[in-house]
C-alpha positions as CSV (number, residue, x, y, z in Angstrom):
1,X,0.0,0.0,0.0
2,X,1.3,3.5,-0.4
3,X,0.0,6.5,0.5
4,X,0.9,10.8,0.1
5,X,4.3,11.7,-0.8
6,X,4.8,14.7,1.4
7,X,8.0,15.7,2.3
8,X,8.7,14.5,6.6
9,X,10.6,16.8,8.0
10,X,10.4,14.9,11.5
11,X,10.8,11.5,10.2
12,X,14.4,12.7,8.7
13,X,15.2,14.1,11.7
14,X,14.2,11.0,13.7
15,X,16.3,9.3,10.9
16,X,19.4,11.0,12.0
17,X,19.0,10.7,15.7
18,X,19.0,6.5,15.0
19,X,22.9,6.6,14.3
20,X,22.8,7.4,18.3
21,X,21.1,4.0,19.0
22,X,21.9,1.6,15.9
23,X,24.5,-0.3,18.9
24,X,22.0,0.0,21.6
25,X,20.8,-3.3,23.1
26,X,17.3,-5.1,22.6
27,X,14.9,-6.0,25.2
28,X,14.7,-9.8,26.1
29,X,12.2,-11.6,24.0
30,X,9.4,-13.2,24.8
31,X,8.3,-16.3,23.0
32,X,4.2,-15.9,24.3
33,X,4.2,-19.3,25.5
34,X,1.3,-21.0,25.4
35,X,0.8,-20.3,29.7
36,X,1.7,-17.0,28.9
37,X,-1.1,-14.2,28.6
38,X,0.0,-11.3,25.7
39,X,-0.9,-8.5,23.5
40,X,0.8,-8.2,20.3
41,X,0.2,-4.7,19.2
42,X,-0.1,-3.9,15.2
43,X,0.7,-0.6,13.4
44,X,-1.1,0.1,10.1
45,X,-1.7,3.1,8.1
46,X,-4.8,3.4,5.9
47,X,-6.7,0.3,5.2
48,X,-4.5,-3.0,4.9
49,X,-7.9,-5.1,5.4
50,X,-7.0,-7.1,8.7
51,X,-10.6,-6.7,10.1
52,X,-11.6,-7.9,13.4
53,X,-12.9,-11.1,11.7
54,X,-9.3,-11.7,10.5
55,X,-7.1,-10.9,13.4
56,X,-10.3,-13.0,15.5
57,X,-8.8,-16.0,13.5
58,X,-5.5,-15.5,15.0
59,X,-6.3,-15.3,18.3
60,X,-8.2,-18.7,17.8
61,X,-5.4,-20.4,16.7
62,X,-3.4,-18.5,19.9
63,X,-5.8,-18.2,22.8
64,X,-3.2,-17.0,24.8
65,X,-2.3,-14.2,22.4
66,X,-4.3,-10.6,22.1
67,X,-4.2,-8.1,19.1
68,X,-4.6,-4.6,19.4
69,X,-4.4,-2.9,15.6
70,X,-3.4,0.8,15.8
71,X,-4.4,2.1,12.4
72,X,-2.5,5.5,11.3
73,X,-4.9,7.8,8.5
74,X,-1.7,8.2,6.5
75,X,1.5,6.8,5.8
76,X,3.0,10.2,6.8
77,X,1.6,9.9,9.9
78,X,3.0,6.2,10.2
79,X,6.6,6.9,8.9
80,X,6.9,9.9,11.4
81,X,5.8,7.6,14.3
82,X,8.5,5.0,13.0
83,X,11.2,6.8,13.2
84,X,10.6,9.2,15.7
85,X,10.1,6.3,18.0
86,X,13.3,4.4,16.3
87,X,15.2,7.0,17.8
88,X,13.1,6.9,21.2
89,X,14.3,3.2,21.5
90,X,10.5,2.4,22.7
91,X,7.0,3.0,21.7
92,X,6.6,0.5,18.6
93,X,4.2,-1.5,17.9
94,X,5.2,-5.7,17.9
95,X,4.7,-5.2,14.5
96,X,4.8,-2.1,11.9
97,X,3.7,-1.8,8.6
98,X,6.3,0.1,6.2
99,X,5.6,1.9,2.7
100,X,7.2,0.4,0.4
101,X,8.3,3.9,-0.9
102,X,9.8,4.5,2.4
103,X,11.5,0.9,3.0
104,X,14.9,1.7,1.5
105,X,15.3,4.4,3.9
106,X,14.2,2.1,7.1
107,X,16.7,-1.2,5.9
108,X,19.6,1.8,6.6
109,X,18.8,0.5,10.4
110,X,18.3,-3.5,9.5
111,X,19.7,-4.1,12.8
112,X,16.9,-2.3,15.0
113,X,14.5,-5.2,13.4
114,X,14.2,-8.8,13.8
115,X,15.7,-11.4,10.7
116,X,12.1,-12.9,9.5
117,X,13.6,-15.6,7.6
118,X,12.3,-19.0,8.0
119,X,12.0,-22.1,6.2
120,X,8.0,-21.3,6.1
121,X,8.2,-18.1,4.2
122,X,11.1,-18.8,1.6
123,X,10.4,-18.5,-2.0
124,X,7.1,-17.0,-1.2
125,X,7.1,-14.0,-3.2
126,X,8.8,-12.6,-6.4
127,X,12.4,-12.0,-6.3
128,X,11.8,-8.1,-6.7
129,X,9.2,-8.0,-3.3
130,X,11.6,-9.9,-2.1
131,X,14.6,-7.7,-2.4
132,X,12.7,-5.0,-1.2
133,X,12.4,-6.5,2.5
134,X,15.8,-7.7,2.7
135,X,19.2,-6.1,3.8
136,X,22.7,-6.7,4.9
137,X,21.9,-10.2,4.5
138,X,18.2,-10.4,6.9
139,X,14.8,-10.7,5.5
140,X,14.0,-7.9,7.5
141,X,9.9,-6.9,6.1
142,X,7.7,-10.0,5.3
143,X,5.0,-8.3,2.5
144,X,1.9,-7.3,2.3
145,X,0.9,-6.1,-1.1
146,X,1.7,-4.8,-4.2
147,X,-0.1,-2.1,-6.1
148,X,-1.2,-3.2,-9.5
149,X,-3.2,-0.1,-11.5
150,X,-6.6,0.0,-13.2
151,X,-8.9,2.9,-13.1
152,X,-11.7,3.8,-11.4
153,X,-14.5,6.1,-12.5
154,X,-17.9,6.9,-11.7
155,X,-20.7,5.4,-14.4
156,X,-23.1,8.0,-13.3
157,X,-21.1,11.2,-14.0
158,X,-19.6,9.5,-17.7
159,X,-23.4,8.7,-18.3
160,X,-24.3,12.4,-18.3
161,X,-21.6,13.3,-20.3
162,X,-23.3,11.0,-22.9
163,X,-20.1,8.4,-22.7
164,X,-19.9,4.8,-22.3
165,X,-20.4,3.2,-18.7
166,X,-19.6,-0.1,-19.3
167,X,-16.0,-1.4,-18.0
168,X,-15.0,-2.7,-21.5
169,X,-16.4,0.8,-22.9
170,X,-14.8,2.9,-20.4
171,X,-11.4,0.8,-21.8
172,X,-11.9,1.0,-25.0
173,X,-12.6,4.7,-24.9
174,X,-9.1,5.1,-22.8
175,X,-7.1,2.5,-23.9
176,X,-3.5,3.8,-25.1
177,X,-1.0,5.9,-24.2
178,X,-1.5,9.1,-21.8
179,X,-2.4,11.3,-24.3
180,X,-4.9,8.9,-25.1
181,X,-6.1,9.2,-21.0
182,X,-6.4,12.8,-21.8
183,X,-8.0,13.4,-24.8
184,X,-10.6,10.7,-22.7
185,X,-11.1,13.4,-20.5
186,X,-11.3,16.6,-22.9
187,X,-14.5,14.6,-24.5
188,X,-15.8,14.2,-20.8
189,X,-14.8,18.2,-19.7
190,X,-16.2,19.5,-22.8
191,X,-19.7,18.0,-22.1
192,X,-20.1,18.3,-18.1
193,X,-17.2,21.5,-17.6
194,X,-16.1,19.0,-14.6
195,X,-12.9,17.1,-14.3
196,X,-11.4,14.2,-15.5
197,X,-9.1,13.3,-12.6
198,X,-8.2,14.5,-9.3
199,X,-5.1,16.0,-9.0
200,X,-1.6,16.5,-10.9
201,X,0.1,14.5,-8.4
202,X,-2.1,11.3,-8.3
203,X,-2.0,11.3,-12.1
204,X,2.3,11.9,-11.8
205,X,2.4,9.0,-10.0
206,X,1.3,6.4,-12.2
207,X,3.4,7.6,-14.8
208,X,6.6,7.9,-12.4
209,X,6.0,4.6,-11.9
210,X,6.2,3.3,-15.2
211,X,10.1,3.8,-15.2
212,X,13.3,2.0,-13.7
213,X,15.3,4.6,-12.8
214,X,13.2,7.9,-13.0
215,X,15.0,9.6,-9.9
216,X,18.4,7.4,-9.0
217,X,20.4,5.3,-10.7
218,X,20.4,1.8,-9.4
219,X,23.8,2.7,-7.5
220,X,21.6,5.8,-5.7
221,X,22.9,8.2,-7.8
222,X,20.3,10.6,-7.9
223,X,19.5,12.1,-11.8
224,X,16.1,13.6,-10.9
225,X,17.1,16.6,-11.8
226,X,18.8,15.8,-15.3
227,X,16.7,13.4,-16.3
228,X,14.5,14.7,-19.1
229,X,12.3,12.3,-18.7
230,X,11.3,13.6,-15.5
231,X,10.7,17.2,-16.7
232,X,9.0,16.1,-19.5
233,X,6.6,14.1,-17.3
234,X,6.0,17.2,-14.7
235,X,5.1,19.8,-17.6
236,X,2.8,17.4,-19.3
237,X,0.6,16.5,-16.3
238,X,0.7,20.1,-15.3
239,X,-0.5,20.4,-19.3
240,X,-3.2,18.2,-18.6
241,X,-4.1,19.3,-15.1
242,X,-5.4,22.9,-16.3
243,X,-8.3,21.6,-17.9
244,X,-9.0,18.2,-16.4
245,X,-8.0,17.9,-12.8
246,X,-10.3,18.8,-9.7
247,X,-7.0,19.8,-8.0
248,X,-7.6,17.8,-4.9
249,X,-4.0,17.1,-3.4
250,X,-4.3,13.5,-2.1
251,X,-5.2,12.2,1.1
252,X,-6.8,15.9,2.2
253,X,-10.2,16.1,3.3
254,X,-11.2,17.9,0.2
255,X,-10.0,14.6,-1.6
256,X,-11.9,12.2,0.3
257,X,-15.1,14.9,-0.2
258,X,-14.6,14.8,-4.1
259,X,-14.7,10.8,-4.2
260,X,-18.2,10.9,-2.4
261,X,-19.6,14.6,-3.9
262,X,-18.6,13.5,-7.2
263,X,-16.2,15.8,-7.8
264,X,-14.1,13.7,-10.8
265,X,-14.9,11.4,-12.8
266,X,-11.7,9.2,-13.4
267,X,-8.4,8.2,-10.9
268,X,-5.5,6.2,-11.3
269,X,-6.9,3.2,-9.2
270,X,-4.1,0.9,-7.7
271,X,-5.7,-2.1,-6.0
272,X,-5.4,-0.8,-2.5
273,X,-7.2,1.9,-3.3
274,X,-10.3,0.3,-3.5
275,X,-10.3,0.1,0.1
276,X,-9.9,4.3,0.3
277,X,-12.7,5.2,-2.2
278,X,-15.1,2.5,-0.4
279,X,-14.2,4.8,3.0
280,X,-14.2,7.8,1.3
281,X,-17.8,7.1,-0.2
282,X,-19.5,4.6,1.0
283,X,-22.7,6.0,0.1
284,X,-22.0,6.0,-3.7
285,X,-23.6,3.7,-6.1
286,X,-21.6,4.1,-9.3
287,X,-17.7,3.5,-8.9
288,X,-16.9,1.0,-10.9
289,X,-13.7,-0.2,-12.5
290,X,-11.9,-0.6,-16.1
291,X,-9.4,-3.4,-16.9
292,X,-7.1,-0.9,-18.5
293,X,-4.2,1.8,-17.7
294,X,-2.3,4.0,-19.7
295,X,0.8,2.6,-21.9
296,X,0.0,-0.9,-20.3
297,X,0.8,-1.0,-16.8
298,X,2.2,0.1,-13.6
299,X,2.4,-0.3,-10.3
300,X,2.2,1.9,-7.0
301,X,3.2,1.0,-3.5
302,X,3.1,-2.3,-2.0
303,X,4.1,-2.4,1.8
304,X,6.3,-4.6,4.6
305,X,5.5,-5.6,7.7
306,X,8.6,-5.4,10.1
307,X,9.2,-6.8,13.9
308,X,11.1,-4.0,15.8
309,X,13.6,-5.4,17.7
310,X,13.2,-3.0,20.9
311,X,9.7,-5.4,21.2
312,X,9.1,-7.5,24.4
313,X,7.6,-9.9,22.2
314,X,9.5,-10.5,19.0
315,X,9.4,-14.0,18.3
316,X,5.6,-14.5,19.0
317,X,5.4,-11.2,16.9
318,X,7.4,-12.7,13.9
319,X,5.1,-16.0,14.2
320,X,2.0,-13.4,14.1
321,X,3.7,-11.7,11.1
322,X,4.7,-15.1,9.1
323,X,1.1,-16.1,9.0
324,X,-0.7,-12.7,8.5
325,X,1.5,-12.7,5.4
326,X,1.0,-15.9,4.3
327,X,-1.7,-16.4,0.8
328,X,-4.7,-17.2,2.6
329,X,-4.6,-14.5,5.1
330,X,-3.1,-11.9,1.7
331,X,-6.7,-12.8,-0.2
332,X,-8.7,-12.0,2.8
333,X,-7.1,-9.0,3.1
334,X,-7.5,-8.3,-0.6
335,X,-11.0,-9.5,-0.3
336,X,-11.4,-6.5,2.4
337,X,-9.1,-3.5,1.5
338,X,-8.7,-5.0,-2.2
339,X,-4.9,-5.2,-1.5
340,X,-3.6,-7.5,-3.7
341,X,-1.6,-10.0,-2.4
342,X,2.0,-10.4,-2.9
343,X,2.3,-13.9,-2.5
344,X,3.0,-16.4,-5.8
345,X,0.8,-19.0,-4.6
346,X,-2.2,-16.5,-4.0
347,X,-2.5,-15.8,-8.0
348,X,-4.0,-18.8,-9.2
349,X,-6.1,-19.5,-6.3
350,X,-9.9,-19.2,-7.0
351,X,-10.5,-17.5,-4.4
352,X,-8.3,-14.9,-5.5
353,X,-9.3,-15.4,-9.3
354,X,-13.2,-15.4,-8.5
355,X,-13.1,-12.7,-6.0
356,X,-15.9,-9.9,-7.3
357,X,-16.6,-6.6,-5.1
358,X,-19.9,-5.4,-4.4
359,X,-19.4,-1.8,-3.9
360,X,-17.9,-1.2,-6.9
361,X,-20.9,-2.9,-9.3
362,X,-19.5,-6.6,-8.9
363,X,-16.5,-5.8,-10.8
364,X,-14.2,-8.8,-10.7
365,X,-11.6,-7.6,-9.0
366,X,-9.8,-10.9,-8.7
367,X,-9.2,-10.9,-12.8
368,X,-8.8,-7.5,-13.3
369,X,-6.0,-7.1,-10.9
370,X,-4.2,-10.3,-11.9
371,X,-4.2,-8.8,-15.3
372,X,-2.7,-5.7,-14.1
373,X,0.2,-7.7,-12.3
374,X,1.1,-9.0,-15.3
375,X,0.8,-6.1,-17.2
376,X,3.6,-4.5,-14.7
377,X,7.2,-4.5,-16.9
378,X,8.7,-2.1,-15.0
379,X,10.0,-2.2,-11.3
380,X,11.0,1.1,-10.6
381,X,14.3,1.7,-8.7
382,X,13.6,2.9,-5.2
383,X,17.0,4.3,-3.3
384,X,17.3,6.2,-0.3
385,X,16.0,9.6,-1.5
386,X,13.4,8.4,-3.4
387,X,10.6,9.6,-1.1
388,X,11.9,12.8,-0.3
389,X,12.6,13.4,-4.1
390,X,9.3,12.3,-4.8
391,X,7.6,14.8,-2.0
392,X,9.9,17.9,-3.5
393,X,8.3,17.1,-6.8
394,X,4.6,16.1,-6.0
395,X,4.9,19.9,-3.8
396,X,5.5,21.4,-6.8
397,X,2.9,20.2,-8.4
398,X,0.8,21.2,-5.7
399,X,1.9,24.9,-6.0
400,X,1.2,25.1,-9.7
401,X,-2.6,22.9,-9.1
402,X,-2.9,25.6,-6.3
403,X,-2.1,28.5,-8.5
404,X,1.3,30.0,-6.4
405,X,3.8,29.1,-9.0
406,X,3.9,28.9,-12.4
407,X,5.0,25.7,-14.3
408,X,8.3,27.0,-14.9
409,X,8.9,28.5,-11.6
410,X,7.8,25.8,-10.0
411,X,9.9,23.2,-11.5
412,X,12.9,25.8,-10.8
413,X,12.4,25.2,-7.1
414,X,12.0,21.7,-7.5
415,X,15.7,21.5,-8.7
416,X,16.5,23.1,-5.8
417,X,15.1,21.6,-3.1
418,X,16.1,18.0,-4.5
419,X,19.6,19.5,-5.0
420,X,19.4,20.8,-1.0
421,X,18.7,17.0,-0.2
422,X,22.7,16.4,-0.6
């Protein structure tokens, strides 16, 4: 799952207290015996579809063991908390979920978590998600997701504009390229005069996304500022954005408003966010979903589940964590939160394959995703100043959406303040 890119001051600063700790010593461990009465705590962000129901299994399985989810509303506010209280030396949760966008940053401190390696978990995922939890030789984030992209859209508001409303005519009207996307939406603006897609910076994204080394290099060499490709992108979303966005910056209130008032028609839809539009709106009647994305396929986010190591109960918490990542628990999460799983052995399971979703029309959400997954040729490079790269370029987007900065002016101070990263 992934969430806002917005640059965190406090969780760099957190970052750079950790050198002062990285040697300190770990807590004894607990195993949770079965005599032994304890509450393994859980930190998500957003919606990673462990309901009650789910965790309720658990505890079945574990009388002796409680769970008490604490569920951040962003992944901002969960990366703050992270590393603020990495630095503290106390305060995790057992367990904490991790943005993937943010995991290269967290495995500079592998030794603060516990090595979730076992014979149980190996070869369970992609060699790619699998690479992405692991460093200086630990398997340090068991995952969750990953983030295939379709798009969503509301058949009520495309009706109106006299447009088709079925999924396989909402693709065929936008299959293509992203000029293709847009000149979707200039049909749609010129009938209603309402937009196309939410914001600049939801609609960057996906196309950021669809390149392997858009910011770094895959040494960490960081060419986001040289990279034409990455200028290119900013100007032509900022192009598209003056006619067809609703500039609502993700994950503000406004945004969540505009999903339920109707306020776009169209957003880049990874499968987690299914989950967010359902919250958002769950009095809506028309969302619905197209099998199709621009130039193929992409895909955002995709999170980790760590075991601090400052815990009192790390190995019960990494025997919590190996089975709330294993496939069956992964499709009833994606069943919930429509976070698709991660797991190899998930994909051809029918109740993955078979899995339809009532809110949004029945759309089969189980094939649609899978064929986004495999639509996915491109596994972006992520170093240690991806996110902060990202959030200096998703704020200047924001400035130009929010009419402070022109294009040009904008990107000028984007330069900078990745160049002030070091």
């Amino acid at each position: 799952m992934s969430t806002s890119r917005r640059t965190i001051a406090a969780a760099v600063a957190g970052a750079a207290a950790l050198a002062l700790i990285a040697t300190g010593c770990a807590p004894a461990a607990s195993t949770g015996g079965d005599d032994e009465k304890i509450t393994l705590t859980l930190g998500t962000f957003n919606n990673f579809g462990y309901s009650d129901e789910l965790l309720a299994e658990y505890t079945a399985l574990h009388p002796n063991v409680t769970i008490k989810q604490n569920i951040a509303k962003t992944s901002d506010d969960a990366q703050t908390n992270l590393f603020t209280k990495l630095a503290a030396g106390s305060g995790l949760s057992d367990v904490e979920a991790v943005d993937g966008d943010w995991m290269p940053k967290v495995k500079q401190y592998s030794d603060l978590f516990v090595d979730l390696a076992s014979d149980d978990n190996a070869g369970r995922y992609s060699d790619w998600k699998t690479a992405g939890g692991t460093a200086d030789g630990k398997l340090i984030g068991l995952g969750t997701d990953i983030g295939p992209e379709a798009i969503c859209y509301r058949a009520d508001l495309l009706s109106a504009a006299g447009l088709g409303t079925t999924p396989d005519e909402v693709a065929a009207n936008i299959a293509g390229d992203w000029d293709a996307y847009y000149a979707a939406g200039e049909k749609y603006t010129a009938a209603t005069g309402k937009a196309w897609f939410d914001s600049a910076g939801a609609t960057f994204q996906g196309l950021a996304n669809q390149y392997q080394n858009f910011y770094e290099k895959d040494d960490g060499t960081v060419i986001a500022t040289e990279n034409p490709d990455v200028k290119a992108a900013f100007e032509s979303v900022l192009g598209a954005s003056s006619t067809l966005s609703a500039h609502l910056q993700e994950w503000t209130d406004d945004w969540a408003a505009g999903m339920a008032n109707g306020s776009f028609a169209t957003m880049l839809c990874p499968a987690w966010m299914l989950g967010v539009i359902q919250g958002d709106s769950p009095d809506a009647t028309d969302w619905n979903i197209a099998n199709v994305f621009p130039d193929g396929g992409g895909n955002w986010g995709g999170s980790y589940l760590l075991v601090p190591t400052q815990g009192k109960h790390t190995e019960a918490a990494k025997e919590f964590t190996d089975w709330l990542t294993a496939p069956e628990q992964q499709i009833s999460a994606f069943k919930t939160a429509g976070t698709f799983p991660s797991q190899i052995a998930a994909y051809d399971d029918p109740a993955l394959t078979g899995a339809t979703n009532e809110f949004f029309n029945d759309a089969p959400i189980g094939t649609i995703f899978a064929d986004r997954a495999n639509a996915v040729t491109v596994t972006p490079f992520k170093g240690i100043n991806y996110g902060a790269i990202m959030g200096a370029v998703q704020n200047g987007l924001t400035r130009v959406e929010q009419g402070q900065q022109s294009v040009d002016d904008s990107w000028t101070q984007v330069i900078a303040d990745i160049k002030a990263l070091g």
